[in-house]
N, C-alpha and C positions, 0 to 999 in steps of 0.2 A: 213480651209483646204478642198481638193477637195475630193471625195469619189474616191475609188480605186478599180479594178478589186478584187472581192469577196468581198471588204469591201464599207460600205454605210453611211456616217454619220450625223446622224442626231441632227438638231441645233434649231428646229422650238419654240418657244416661248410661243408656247400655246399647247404644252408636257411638264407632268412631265419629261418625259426622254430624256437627252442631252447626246452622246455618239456613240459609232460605232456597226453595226450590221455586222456581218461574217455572209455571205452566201454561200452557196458552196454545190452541185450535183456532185456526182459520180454516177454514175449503179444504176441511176434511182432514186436514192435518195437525201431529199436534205437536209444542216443540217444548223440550225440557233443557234448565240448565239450573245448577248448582251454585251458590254463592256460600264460602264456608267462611265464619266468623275467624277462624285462625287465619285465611288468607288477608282478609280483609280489614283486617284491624279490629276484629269484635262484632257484635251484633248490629249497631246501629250501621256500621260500616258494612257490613252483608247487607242489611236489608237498603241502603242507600244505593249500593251499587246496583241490586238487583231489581230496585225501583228505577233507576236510571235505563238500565239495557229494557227494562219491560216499554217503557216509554221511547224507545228505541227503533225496538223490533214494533209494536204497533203503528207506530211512525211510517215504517216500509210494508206491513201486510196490509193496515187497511184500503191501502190506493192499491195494492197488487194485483193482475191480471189470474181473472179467472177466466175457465174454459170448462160449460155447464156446473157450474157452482165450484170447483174444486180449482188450488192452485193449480196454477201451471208450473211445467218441471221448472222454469226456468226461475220462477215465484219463488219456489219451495227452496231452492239452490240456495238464492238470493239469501233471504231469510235466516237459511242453516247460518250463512258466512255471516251476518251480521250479530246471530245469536254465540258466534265463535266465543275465541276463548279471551276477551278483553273484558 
């Protein structure tokens, strides 16, 4: 499978880690998180989940309070917790 706008997936052979990475900057911030095909039941199962949380977390940044272009602390907080660990 091809990597996608905010998501990146990684297949390389000589990593423990086989699975998709979420990337994603708002107001100056940027936020990472891991979806690993052995957690998730395989590939289609990594990138499902981390299509779900990408849809998620955009969900709660794009209406998010800024203060001069940049989250605010309480945005950025927000955001981390939602991009947790579910």
């Amino acid at each position: 499978m091809k990597s996608k706008k905010n998501l990146t997936r990684f297949t390389y052979e000589t990593t423990a880690f086989q699975g998709w990475r979420l990337n994603i900057s708002r107001g100056g911030v940027s936020f990472t998180r891991y979806f690993s095909d052995k957690q998730c039941g395989g590939e289609r199962g990594a990138l499902k989940a981390a299509e779900a949380k990408l849809a998620e977390l955009k969900a709660f940044l794009d209406p998010a309070p800024r203060k001069d272009g940049k989250l605010t602390k309480t945005a950025e907080a927000g955001a981390r917790k939602v991009l947790g660990a579910g």
